[in-house]
C-alpha positions in Angstrom: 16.5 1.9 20.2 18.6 4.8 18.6 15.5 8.3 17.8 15.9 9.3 14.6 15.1 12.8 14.1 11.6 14.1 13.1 12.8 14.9 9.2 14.1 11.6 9.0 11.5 9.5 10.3 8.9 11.8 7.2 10.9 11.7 4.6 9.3 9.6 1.7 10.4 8.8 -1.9 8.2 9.1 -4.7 9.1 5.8 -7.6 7.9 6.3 -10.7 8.3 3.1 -12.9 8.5 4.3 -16.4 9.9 1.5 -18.3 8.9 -2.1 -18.9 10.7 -4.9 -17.5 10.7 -6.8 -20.4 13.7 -8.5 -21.5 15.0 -8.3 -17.7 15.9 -10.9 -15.5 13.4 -12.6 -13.0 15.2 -10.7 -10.2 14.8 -7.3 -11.4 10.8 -8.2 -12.3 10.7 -9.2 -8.3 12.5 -5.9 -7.3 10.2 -4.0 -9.1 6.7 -5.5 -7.4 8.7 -5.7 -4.0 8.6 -2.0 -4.5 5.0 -2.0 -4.8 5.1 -1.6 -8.4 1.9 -2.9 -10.4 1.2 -1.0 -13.6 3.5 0.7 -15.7 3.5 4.7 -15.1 2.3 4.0 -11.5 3.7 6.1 -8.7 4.3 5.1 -5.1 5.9 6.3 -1.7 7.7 4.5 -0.2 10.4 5.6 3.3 13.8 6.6 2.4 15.6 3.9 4.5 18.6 1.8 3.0 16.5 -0.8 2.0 14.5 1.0 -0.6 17.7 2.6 -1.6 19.2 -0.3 -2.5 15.9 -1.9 -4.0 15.6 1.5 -6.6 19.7 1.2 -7.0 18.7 -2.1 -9.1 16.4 -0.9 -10.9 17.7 2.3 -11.7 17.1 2.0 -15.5 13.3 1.9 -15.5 11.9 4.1 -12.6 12.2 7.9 -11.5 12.9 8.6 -8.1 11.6 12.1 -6.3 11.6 13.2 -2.6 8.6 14.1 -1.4 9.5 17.6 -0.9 9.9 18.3 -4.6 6.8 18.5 -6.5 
């Protein structure tokens, strides 16, 4: 297994969802709670791997995304 430096392995996002899903598709409702997403204007963290990446790249239109450096 390939060590992944110490900045790496702590460095979180912070998702903001800040607009309804309404009107969406299904799939973009399922995006949205498979990032942890419950209530409009909740924030989570979540690790800043590919996978999450790619999970906020589709819902790019109704969440802000922070690192968890920036406050």
């Amino acid at each position: 297994m390939a060590k992944r430096s110490k900045a790496a392995a702590e460095s979180r996002l912070r998702i903001r969802w800040v607009r309804s899903a309404i009107g969406n598709p299904d799939r973009v409702r399922e995006t949205i709670r498979g990032l942890g997403l419950h209530r409009l204007h909740e924030v989570v963290e979540r690790p800043d791997t590919p996978a999450v990446r790619g999970m906020i790249d589709k819902v790019r239109h109704l969440v802000e995304v922070t690192t968890g450096t920036e406050q």
